[in-house]
C-alpha positions in Angstrom: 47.9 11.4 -51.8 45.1 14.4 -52.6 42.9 11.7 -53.6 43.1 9.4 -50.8 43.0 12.6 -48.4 39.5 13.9 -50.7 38.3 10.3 -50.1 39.1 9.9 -46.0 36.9 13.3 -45.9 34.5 12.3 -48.1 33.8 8.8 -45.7 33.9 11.0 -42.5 31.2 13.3 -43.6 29.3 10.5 -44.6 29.5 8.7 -41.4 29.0 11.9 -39.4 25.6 12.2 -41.5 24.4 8.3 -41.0 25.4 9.5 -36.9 23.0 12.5 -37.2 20.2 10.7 -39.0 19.9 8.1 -36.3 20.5 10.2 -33.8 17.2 12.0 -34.5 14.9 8.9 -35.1 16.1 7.2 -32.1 14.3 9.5 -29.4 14.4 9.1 -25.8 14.3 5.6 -24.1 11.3 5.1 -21.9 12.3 2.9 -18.3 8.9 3.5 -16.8 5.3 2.6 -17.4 1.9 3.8 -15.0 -1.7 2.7 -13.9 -4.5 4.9 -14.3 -8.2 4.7 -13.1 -11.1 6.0 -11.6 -13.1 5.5 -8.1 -16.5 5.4 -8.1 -19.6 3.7 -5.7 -21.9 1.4 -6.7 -24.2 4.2 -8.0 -21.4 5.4 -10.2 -20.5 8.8 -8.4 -17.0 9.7 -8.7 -15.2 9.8 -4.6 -13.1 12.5 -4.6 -9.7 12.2 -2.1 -9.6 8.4 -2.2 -6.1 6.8 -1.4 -4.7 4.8 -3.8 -1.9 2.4 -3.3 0.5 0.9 -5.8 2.8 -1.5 -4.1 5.1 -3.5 -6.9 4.9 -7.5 -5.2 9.0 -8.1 -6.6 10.6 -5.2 -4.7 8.0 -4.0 -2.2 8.4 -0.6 -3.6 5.2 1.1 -2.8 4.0 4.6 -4.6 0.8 6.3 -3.0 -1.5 9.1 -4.9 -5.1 10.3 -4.1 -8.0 10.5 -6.8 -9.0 14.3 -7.7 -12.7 16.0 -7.8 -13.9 13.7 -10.7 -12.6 10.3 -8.8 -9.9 10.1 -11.3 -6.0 9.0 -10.7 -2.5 8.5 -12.2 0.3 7.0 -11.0 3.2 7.7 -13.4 6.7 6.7 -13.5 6.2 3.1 -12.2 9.2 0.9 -12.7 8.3 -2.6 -14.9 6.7 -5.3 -12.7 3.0 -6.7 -11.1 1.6 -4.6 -8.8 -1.2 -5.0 -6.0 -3.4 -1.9 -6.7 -5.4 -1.1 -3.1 -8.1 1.7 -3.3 -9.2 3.2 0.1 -12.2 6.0 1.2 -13.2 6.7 4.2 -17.0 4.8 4.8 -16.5 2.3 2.4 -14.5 -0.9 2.0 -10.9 -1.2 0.7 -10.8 -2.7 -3.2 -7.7 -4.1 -4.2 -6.5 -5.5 -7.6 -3.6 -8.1 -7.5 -1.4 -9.3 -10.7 -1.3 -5.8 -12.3 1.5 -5.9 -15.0 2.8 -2.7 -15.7 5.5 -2.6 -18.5 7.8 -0.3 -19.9 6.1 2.5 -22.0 2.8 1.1 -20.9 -0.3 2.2 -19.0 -2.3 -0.2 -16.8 -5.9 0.7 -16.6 -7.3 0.0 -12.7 -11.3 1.7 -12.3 -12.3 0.8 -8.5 -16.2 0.5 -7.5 -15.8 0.6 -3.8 -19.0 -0.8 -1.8 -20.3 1.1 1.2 -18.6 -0.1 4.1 -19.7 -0.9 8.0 -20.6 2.4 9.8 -19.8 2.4 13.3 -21.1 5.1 15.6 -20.8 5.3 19.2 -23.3 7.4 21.1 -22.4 8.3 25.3 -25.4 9.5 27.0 -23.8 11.7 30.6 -26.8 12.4 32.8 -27.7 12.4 36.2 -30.5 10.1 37.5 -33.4 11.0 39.2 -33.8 9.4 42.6 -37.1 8.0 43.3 -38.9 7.7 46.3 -39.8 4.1 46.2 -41.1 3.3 50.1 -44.7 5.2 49.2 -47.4 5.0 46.5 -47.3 8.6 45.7 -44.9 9.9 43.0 -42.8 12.8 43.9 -39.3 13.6 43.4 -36.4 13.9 46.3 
């Protein structure tokens, strides 16, 4: 009975070890993947503060960041799917990207070269009018 006893002991310890050694190598599971980029104009300067939009097509589920100093942006923590990726700055046109797959434990690369866009400018002129004597030939004012 000390035998079999020795032996149950002897098979525990050695399961408990097998447990431990692939409890180590396994590591944490990833569910996530993101898309990152930079903004830039045609000339290649980096636009700071530009909004950029994630929006996964499947769920609708939409994540929003904005680019820092150097034009660049992450979006992390982006469940698995395609994504419309939709780049916005103020005086220039919107750039978006459609069919980005993002997949688990992956990063999507999305650089945007947004054009200069339509600059609209309205100017209001408030002044009063000179009246002008028009019944005579000589210029003078009323």
């Amino acid at each position: 009975m000390q035998k079999v006893g020795k032996w149950l002991f002897g098979l525990a310890m050695a399961g408990l070890m097998c447990v431990l050694c692939f409890a180590q190598s396994a590591g944490a599971q990833v569910l996530y993947g993101s898309v990152v980029g930079s903004v830039r104009d045609a000339s290649g300067a980096a636009i700071p503060d530009a909004s950029v939009t994630a929006l996964q097509q499947e769920t609708r589920l939409s994540r929003k960041v904005v680019s820092d100093a150097a034009g660049n942006y992450t979006i992390s923590t982006l469940p698995a799917g395609t994504y419309t990726i939709t780049v916005s700055a103020q005086g220039f046109k919107t750039f978006d990207k459609t069919a980005v797959p993002v997949v688990i434990n992956g990063v999507a690369r999305v650089d945007a070269t947004l054009e200069v866009g339509a600059m609209t400018q309205t100017v209001e002129v408030r002044a009063q009018t000179q009246l002008l004597q028009s019944d005579r030939a000589d210029v003078h004012r009323i």
